[in-house]
C-alpha positions in Angstrom: -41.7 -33.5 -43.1 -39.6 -34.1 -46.5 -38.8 -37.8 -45.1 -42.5 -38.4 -45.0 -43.6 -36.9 -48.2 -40.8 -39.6 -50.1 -42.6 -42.2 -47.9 -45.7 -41.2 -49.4 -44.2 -40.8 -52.9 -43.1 -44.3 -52.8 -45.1 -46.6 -54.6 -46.3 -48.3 -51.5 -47.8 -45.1 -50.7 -49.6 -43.0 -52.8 -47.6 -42.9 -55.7 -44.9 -40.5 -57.3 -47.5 -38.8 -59.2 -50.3 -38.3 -56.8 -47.6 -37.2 -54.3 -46.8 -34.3 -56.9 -50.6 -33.2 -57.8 -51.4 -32.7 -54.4 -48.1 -31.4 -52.8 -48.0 -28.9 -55.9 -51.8 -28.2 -55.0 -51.3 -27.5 -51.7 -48.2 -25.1 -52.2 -50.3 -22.9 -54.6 -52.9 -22.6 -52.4 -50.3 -21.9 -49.1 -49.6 -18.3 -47.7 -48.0 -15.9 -50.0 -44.5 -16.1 -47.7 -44.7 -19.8 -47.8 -46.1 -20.0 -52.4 -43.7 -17.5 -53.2 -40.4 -18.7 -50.6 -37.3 -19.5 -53.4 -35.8 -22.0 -50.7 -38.9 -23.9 -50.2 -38.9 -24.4 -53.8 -36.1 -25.0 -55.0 -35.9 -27.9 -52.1 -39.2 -29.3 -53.1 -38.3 -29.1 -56.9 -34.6 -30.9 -56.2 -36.4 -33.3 -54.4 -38.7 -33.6 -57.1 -42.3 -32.8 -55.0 -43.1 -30.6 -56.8 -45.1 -30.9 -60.5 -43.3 -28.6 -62.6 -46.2 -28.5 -65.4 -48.3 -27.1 -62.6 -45.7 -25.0 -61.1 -45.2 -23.4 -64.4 -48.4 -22.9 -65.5 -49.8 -20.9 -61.9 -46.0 -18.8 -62.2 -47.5 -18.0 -65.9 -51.0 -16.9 -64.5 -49.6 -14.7 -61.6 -47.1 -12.9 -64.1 -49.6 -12.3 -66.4 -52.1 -10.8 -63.8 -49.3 -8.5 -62.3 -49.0 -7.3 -66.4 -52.6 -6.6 -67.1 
């Protein structure tokens, strides 16, 4: 699966970018054992999948939701 996702983030594919958004999108919207897995994370962020912006800001909502 990660070997496809750089073939996609290639620029003959979609595009670095475009490979983030919607990778990101589709891990915040994933099962809460799958969003919320540190090893899936921290893979997809090294392997830089992931948008961090969009990472951060989601982490930011969920923490302030558990605080209110």
């Amino acid at each position: 699966h990660l070997l496809i996702l750089k073939m996609i983030q290639n620029p003959s594919g979609l595009g670095a970018d475009a490979t983030m958004h919607h990778v990101t999108r589709l891990l915040l919207n994933a099962r809460e054992d799958i969003k919320y897995s540190p090893r899936a994370i921290i893979l997809l962020i090294g392997l830089q999948i992931v948008d961090m912006k969009l990472l951060d800001e989601f982490l930011a909502k969920v923490v302030c939701s558990f605080l209110t």
